[in-house]
N, C-alpha and C positions, 0 to 999 in steps of 0.2 A: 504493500500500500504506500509505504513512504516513498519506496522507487518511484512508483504511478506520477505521484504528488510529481515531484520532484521532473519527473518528463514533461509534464503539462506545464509545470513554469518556464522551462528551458524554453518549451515549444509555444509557447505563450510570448515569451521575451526576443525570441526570432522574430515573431510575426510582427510585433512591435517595432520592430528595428525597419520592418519592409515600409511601417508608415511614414512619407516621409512629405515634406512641402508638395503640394500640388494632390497627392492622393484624395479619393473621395469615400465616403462610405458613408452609412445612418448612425447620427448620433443623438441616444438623450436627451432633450431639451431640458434644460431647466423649466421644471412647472411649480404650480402654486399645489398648497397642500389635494385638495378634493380636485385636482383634473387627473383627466385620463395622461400616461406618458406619451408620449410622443419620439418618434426615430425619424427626424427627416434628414435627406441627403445632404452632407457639409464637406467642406474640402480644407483641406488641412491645410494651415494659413505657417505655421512655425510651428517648433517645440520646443520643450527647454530641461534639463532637468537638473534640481534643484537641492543640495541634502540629500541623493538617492530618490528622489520622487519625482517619477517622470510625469510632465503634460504636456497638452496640445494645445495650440490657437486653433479654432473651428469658426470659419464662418457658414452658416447652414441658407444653402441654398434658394432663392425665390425670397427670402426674409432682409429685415432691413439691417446694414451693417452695426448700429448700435448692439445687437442682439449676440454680437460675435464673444466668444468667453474663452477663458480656458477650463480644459475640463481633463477630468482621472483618465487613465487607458479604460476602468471598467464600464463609462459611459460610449463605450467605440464598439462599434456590430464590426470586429474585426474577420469576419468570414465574408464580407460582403466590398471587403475592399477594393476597387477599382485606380489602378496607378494611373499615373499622368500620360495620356496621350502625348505622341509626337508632334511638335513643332510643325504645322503643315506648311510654313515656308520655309522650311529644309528642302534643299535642290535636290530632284532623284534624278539617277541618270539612268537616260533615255537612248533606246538601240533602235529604233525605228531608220533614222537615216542619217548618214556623217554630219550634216547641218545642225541635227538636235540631237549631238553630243556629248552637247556643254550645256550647262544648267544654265535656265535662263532666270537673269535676274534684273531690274531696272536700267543697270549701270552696263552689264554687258550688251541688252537691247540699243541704249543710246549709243556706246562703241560702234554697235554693227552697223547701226545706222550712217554713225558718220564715217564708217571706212568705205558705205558705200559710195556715199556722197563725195568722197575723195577718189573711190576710183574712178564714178563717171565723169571727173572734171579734170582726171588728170590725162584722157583722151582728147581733150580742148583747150586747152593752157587757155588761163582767163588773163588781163593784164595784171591782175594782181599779183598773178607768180611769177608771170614774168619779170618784174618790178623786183621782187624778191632777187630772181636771181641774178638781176645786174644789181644790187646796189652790194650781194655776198661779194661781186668783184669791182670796187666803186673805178680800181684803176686801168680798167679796160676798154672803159665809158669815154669815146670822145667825144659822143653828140647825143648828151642822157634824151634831147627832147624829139630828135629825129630817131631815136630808137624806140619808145613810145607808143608808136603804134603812129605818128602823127595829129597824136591829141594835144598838142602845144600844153602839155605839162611839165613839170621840171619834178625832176624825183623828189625834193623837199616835199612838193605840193603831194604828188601822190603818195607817200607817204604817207603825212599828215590826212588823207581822206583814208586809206587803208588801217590807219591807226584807231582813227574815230567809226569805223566800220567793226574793228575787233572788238574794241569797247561796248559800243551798242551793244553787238551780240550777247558778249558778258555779261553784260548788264541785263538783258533778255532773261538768260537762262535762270543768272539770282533771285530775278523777279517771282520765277516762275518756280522757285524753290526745287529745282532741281538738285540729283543726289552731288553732293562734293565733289567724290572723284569725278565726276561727269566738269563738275566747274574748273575743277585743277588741270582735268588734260586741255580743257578749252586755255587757261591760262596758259599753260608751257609750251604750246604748239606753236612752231613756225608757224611766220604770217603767211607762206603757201601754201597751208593745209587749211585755211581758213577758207570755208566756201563766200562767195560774193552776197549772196541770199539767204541770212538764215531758215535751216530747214526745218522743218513742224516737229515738234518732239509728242511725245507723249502725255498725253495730259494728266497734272501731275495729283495724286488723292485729293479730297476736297478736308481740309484741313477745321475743325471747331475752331470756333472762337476762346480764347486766349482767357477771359476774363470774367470774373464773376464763377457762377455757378459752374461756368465748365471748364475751369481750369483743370487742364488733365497731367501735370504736375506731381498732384499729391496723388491721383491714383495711382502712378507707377513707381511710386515706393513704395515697398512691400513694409518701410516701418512706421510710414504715415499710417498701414493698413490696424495695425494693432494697438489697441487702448495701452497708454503706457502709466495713467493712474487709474489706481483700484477704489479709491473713496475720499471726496473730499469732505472737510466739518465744516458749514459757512451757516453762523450763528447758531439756531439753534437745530438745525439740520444736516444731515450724513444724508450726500447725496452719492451715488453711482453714476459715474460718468456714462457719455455713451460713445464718444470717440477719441482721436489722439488729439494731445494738446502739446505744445515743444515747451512745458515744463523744462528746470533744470533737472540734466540725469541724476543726481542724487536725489529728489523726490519719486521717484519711480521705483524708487525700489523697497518703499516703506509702503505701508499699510492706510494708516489716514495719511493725506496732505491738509493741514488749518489755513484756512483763510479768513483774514478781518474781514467783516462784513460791513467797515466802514471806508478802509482804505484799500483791500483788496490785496494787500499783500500777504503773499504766504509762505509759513514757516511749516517745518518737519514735526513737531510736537508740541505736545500742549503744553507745556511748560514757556516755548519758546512764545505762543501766542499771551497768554498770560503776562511772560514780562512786557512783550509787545504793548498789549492794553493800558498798561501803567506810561507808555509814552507816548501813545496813537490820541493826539486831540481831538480826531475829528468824531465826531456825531451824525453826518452826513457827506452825502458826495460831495468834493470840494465843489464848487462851478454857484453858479446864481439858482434861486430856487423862482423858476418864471410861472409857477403853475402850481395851486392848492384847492383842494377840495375833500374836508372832512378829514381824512387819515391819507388822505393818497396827494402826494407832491410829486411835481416834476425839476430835476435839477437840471440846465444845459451846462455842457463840460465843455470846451475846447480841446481839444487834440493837443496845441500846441503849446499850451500856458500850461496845459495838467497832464504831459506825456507821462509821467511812470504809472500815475491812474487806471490813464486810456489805454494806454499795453495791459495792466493788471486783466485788466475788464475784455479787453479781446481776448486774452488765454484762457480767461473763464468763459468766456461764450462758446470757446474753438471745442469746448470739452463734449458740448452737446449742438456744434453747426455742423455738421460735415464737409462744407463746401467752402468753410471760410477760410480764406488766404492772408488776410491782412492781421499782422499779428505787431508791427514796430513802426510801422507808417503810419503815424497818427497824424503829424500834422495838418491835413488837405480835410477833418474832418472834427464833426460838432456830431456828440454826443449828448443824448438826453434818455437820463438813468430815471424813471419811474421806482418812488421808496414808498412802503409804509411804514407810519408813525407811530408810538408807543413811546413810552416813560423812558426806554431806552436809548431812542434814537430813529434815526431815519434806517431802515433796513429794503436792501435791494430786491424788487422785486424781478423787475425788468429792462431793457434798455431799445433801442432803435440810436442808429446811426446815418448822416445824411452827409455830403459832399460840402463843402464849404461853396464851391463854385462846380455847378455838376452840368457839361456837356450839353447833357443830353436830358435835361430835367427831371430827373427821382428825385423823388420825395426821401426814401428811404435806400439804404446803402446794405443794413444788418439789421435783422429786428431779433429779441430773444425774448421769452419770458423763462425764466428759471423752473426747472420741474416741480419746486413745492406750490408753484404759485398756478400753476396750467389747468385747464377746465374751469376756472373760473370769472373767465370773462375779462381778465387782462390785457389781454392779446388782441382784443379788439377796441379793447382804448387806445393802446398805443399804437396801434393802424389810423384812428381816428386822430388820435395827436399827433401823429406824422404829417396828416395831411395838411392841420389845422397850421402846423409851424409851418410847412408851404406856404400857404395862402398868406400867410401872417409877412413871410420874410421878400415874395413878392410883391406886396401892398407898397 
């Protein structure tokens, strides 16, 4: 029996070992006490292990990335494991015919192309290569403008149009975000390899926009991908994060992170907040209080009078935005912190953030309302107050 034991963890601890970044299988969800379990399909985001206790980063399938955790091997349907598919732009090679030999790829297509274009022009010498190759011999040249073709140009001049022709093109291709090497042979090539016309390329993917919500940046890092704090304390509240925030790495690796709920700044333990308190004057968000009603205040902040604030305040929104980019560039932007009031002080509920000088005219840049504060009708004040300080500040 003990043998048995003893085979089943070996053989247990193999199959663990075959889990590795990119695999997929069903895994446990974390449920609330009276639901049924649930196994849906997740793919193994990282692992780590720790004092001997192995886990896994899972993010589960069709779900939203907040929901991503780490969790034990015994939460893994590891009989059901599915590894990582091959890279489908990995070049296969192809026997059909000597032409499609070589694995095609953007850069070798635009090669082909222009060596075609180089051989049919090198059956017709155009004047530019010819040009070329009197000026490789300048002292052969007794009569540069009768050799010419009789275009009364003087090689200075054709040059100078042959130059501004290379250029163009270069300029063309940048434009058109074509791959590197494709720009670099265009840069190092003789000016006789240089066709007279540029030729049509490839039309090049249709590329997202850069900004806002679709900054595709953070999704190709795999360490934006995973929560790097596990619980913040902000007042009287222990929240669960739901995404990455670029905290310092020395908070990452503790348990609570404390944050002042007046100034926003955050220390590793409660002691440390504690002494904090005994020097933290404020009672509210620095900035002018433009807006009361009842227990509910508005403060505007400046980005650029109150940057360690407004940093503070984007790294705590980043925890539960996913999409938010702006974490140090605060100056181009006016912040307005929504608190409620108590014998204590002003306590943050929520915020919205607006351009100081915006383009293209939003009203709003980031809006958040904090998770203790959500479903209760917050979030559509400060939609409302967004719009109002529009209207107000184009008056």
């Amino acid at each position: 029996m003990a043998d048995d034991k003893e085979n089943k963890k070996i053989g247990l601890k193999t199959t663990l070992d075959m889990v590795v970044e990119g695999c997929r299988l069903p895994v446990k969800m974390s449920i609330l006490p009276n639901e049924e379990e649930e196994w849906p399909l997740a793919e193994i985001l990282s692992r780590k292990e720790e004092k001997g206790k192995l886990e896994f980063y899972v993010h589960y399938i069709d779900f939203n990335k907040r929901l991503d955790e780490w969790v034990l091997p015994d939460r893994l349907r590891v009989e059901e494991l599915q590894f990582p598919k091959k890279d489908q732009k990995t070049p296969q090679k192809q026997t059909s015919s000597a032409a499609n030999s070589r694995p095609t790829t953007p850069d070798r297509e635009l090669q082909d192309k222009k060596t075609t274009v180089d051989r049919s022009e090198s059956d017709s010498p155009s004047p530019s290569s010819l040009l070329s190759k009197k000026l490789s011999l300048p002292e052969q040249t007794s009569s540069p403008a009768a050799k010419l073709g009789g275009q009364g140009q003087t090689p200075q001049s054709q040059t100078k149009s042959n130059a501004g022709r290379k250029r163009k093109a270069i300029f063309l291709d940048e434009k058109q975000d074509l791959p590197p090497a494709y720009c670099n042979s265009l840069s190092s090539q003789d000016s006789q390899d240089a066709p007279a016309t540029p030729q049509p390329s490839a039309p090049p993917p249709q590329q997202p926009r850069q900004t806002g919500s679709m900054s595709s940046s953070h999704d190709e890092n795999i360490i934006t991908r995973i929560k790097n704090i596990e619980t913040i304390e902000l007042g009287k509240y222990r929240i669960k994060p739901w995404y990455f925030s670029p905290y310092p790495p020395e908070l990452t690796t503790i348990s609570i992170v404390y944050i002042c709920e007046f100034c926003l700044k955050y220390v590793k333990s409660r002691k440390c907040l504690e002494r904090h308190r005994t020097k933290c004057t404020l009672r509210h968000p620095p900035g002018n209080e433009i807006y009361r009603k009842s227990t509910i205040s508005f403060f505007e902040i400046d980005g650029r009078k109150n940057k360690l604030y407004s940093q503070n305040l984007c790294l705590l929104a980043k925890l539960f935005l996913d999409h938010k980019t702006l974490y140090y560039d605060t100056d181009p932007f006016l912040f307005y912190v929504m608190t409620e009031y108590d014998i204590k002080g002003f306590h943050i509920v929520g915020f919205f953030s607006k351009e100081k000088e915006s383009t293209e005219d939003y009203n709003v840049a980031c809006i958040l309302t904090l998770p203790p504060y959500q479903r209760k009708g917050y979030g559509k004040l400060l939609i409302e107050f967004s719009k109002y300080a529009s209207t107000s500040s184009h008056a």
